[in-house]
Each structure stands twice: as structure tokens, then as C-alpha cells.
C-alpha positions in Angstrom: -13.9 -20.5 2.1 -16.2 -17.3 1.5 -16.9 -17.1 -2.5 -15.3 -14.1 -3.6 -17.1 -11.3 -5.3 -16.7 -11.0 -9.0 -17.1 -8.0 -11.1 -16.3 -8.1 -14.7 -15.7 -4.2 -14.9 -13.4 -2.4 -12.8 -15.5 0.9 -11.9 -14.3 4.2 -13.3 -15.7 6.7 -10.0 -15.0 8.1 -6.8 -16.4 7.2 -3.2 -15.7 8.1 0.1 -14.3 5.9 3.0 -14.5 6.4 6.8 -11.7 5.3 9.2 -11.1 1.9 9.2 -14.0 1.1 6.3 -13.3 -2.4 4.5 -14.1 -3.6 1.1 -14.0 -7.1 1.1 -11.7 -9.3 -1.4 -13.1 -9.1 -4.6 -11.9 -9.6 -8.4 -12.6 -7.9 -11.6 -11.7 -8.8 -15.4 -10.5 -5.1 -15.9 -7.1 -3.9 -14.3 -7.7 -0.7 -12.2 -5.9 1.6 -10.3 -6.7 2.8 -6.9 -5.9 6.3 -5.6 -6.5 8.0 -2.4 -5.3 11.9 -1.8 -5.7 12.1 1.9 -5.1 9.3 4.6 -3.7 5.5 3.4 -5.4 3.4 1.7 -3.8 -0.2 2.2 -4.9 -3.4 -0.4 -4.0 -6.9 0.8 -4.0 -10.2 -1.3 -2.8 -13.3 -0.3 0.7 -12.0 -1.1 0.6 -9.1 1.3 -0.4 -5.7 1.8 0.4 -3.0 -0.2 0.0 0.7 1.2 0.0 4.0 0.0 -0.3 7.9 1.1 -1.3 10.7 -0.3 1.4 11.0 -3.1 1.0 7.1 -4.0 -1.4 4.7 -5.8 -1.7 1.0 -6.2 -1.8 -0.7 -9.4 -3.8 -4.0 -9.5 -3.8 -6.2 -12.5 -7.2 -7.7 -13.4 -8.2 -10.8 -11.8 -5.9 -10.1 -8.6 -8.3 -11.0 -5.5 -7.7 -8.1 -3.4 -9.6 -6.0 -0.7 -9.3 -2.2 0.6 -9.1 -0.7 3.9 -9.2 2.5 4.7 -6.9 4.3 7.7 -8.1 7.8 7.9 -11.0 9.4 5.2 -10.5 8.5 1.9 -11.7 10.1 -1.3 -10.9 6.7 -3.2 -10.2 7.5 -6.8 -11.0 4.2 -8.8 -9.7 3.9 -12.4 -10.4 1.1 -14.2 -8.6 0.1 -17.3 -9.4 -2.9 -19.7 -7.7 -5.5 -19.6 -5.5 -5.6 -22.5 -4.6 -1.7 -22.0 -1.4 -3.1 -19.4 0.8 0.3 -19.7 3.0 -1.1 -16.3 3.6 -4.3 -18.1 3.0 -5.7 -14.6 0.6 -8.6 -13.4 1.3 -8.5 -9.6 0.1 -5.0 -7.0 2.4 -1.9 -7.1 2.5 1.1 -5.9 3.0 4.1 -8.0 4.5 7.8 -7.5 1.9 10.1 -8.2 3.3 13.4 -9.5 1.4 16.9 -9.8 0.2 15.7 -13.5 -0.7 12.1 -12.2 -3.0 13.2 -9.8 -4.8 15.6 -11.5 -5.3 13.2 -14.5 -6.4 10.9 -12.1 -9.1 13.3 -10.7 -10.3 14.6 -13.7 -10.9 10.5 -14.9 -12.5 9.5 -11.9 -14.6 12.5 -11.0 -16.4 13.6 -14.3 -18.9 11.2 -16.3 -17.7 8.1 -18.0 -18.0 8.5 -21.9 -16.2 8.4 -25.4 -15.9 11.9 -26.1 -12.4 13.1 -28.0 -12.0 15.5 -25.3 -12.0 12.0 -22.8 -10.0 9.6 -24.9 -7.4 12.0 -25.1 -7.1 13.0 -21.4 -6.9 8.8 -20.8 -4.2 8.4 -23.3 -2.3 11.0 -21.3 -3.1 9.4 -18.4 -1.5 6.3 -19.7 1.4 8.1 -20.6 1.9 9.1 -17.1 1.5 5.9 -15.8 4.2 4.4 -17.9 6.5 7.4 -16.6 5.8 6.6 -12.8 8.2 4.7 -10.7 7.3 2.2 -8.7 7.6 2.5 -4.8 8.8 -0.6 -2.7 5.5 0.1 0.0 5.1 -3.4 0.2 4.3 -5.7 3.1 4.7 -9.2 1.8 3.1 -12.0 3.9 4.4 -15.1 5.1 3.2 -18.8 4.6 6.2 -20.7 6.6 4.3 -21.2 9.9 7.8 -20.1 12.1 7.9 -16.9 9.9 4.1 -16.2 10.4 4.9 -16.8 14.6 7.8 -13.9 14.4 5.8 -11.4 11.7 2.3 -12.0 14.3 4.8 -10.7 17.6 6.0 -7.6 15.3 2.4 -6.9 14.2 1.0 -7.2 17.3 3.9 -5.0 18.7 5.8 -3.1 15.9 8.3 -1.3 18.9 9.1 -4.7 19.8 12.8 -4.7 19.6 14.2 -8.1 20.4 16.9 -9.2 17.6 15.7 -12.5 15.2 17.8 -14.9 17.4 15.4 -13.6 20.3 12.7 -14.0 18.2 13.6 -17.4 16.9 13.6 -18.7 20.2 10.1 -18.1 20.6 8.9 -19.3 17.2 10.7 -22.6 17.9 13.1 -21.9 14.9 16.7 -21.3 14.3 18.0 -17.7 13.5 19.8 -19.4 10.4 16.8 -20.4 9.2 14.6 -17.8 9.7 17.3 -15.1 8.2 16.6 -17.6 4.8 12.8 -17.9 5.3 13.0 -13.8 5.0 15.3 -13.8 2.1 13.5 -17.0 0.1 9.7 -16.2 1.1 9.5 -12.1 1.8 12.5 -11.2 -0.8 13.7 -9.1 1.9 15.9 -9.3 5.0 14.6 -9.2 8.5 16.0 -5.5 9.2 14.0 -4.3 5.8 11.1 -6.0 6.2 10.4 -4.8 10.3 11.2 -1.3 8.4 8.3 -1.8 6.5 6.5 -3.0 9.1 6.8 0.0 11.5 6.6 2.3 8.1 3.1 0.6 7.7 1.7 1.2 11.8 3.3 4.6 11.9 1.2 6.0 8.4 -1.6 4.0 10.1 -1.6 5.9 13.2 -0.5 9.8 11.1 -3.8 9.4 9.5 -5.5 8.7 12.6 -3.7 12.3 14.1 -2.1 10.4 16.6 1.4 12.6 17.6 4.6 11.9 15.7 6.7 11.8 19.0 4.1 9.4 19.6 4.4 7.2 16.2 7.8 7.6 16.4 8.1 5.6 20.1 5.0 3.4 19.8 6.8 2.2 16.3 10.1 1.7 18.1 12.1 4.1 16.5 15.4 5.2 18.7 14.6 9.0 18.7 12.2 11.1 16.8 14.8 12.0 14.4 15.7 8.4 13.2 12.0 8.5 12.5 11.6 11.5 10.7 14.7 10.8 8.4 13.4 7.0 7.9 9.9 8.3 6.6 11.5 11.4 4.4 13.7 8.8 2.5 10.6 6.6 2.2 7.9 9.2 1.1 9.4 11.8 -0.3 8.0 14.3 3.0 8.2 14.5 6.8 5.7 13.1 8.7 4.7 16.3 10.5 3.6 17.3 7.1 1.5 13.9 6.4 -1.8 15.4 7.2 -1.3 18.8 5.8 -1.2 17.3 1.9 -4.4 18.0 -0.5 
């Protein structure tokens, strides 16, 4: 197994990403959170992968082995915050509204010089104060460890718009659909409907930031119509999808 990277500070900056750019998994002492205004920025650990657009950000506590990928061009915001400064309360990855305020506290941290000043510790405290106020998001992607659970979440990966039910699917994992409906509940926390929604929520703000069609996203996805898509990813993200690549 490949050492992972350590860093004892979580960086307070912003860098750019290109289209499918990767930072490999890496840990740091500080928590931090991760914010990307303009195409998704996706972090995976060995629990899954969490994703976020425009409007969201990720919370990861400190030592969380995680890496980035970027779908689209990313500003990536990076905030980091010390370690016993925990205003989620959280020790696992979330994703975070990001209202008006949010983001433009976020900005003005990560894109201005790092110092002590009064001015700065009291734009961070507000900050904080923001961050206790945002809901969380369920963008999540869990991952599977049951080998027959990995088999059926590899086909739907592979093929989002796949649309054979579990039983179908159980009979090529080698599994029972009984069983597998449990591995989904016990292992993923979700059901097997839910979690292939998040799945095809996950490919289809994938391939938005990459400006393919949404009558495209929509079928390659396997959405029934382009309507059942639209009003899946309103309810998700708070927007259309025909809007995704218009937002600052």
C-alpha cells in the first residue's frame, strides 16, 4: 500500500484545477473545508465519495485520508481550520449548503493573505458562525466492502442508465435479492432505489460540467424523460440543470 501523504496544516489558499485533475489521498492534522464555485469537485475516502456543485462544500475532519478530483475547472477554495475549532461537531465528510454569505466569507478567507489581523479574526469568527448555520446535504456516494454489493454498484458505475431491477442484478452478482436489499440498508445506509439515485445524480453533474447536453445527461443517466430529470436534480440542488453552468 502507497504511504499516504501527511501534512500537519491544512492550507488556507486557492488553486486552480483542470478537468479531471487529481490530488492524491492525503491527511492533515487540521480540519479544512473544501469549496469549489464552478464545476464539481468530488472527495473520496475509503467510505465513499462525496460531491458537490457550485452552491456546496465538503467538510473534512482532520486526519480523514481523503483525495480530490476535479470534473470541470475548479477554483478550489481551501480553508483550513485547527483542529480543535470543530463548529459541525462532525468527524466524518459532509457536504454543506453554501448560501450568498457563506461563499463570500469563504472567498474573502481563502483569497487574501493569511495573518492575525482583527480585521481577519473577525471575518473567521463569522465564518464559523455560518458554518454552524449550514445544513448539511445528503450528496453522498457511500462505497461498498461486501464483495456481491461491489459486483452490482461496478455494473451501475460502469453503466448508470442501466435499468435492470436488483433481482436482475442479483443474478449476476451471484447473490439473492433478499440479501442484497439488506447489504444496501446495513452497509450503504440507504436502499437500492436511493442509492442508484445518487449514483446517476453523481454521472449526470459529472458530465454538466463537462457541457455535455442535458437531454443528453438525462438519457445517458437513465432517466425516463427529460423532465423526470430536471425535477430529480431541482429537488436535489436547489436549481435546474440547464442552469448548472451559468452559476458564478
Amino acid at each position: 500500500m502507497p504511504d499516504i501523504r501527511h501534512y500537519p496544516e491544512a492550507p488556507t489558499r486557492t488553486r486552480a484545477m483542470t478537468p479531471g485533475e487529481h490530488i492524491e489521498a492525503h491527511r492533515h492534522d487540521d480540519h479544512q473545508v473544501v469549496y469549489a464555485g464552478s464545476g464539481v469537485l468530488a472527495v473520496t475516502t475509503d467510505a465513499g465519495t462525496w460531491f458537490a456543485p457550485g452552491n456546496r462544500a465538503i467538510w473534512v475532519p482532520a486526519g480523514c485520508v481523503h483525495a480530490h478530483r476535479a470534473h470541470g475547472h475548479l477554483a478550489l477554495h481551501l480553508l483550513g481550520l485547527p483542529a480543535d475549532t470543530n463548529p459541525l461537531g462532525l468527524d466524518t465528510p459532509a457536504v454543506l449548503s453554501v448560501d450568498p454569505l457563506l461563499r463570500e466569507l469563504i472567498l474573502a478567507c481563502t483569497l487574501g493573505p493569511e495573518d492575525d489581523t482583527p480585521e481577519r479574526l473577525r471575518l473567521r469568527a463569522v465564518l464559523l458562525d455560518r458554518l454552524r448555520a449550514s445544513p448539511q446535504q445528503p450528496v453522498h456516494l457511500p462505497a461498498p466492502t461486501d464483495p456481491r454489493l461491489k459486483a452490482v454498484c461496478g455494473m451501475l458505475h460502469h453503466d448508470p442508465a442501466d435499468p435492470r431491477t436488483l433481482a436482475a442484478l442479483a443474478a449476476g452478482a451471484g447473490a439473492g435479492q433478499r440479501t442484497l436489499s439488506r447489504l444496501f440498508r446495513s452497509e450503504l445506509g440507504m436502499t437500492f432505489p436511493q442509492w442508484r439515485t445518487q449514483l446517476r445524480l453523481y454521472h449526470a453533474l459529472r458530465m454538466l460540467a463537462d457541457d455535455v447536453p442535458v437531454t443528453s445527461v438525462a438519457r445517458r443517466c437513465g432517466w425516463s424523460s427529460t423532465s423526470a430529470f430536471i425535477d430529480v436534480f431541482r429537488r436535489a440542488f436547489g436549481h435546474t440543470p440547464g442552469t448548472y453552468n451559468r452559476r458564478p
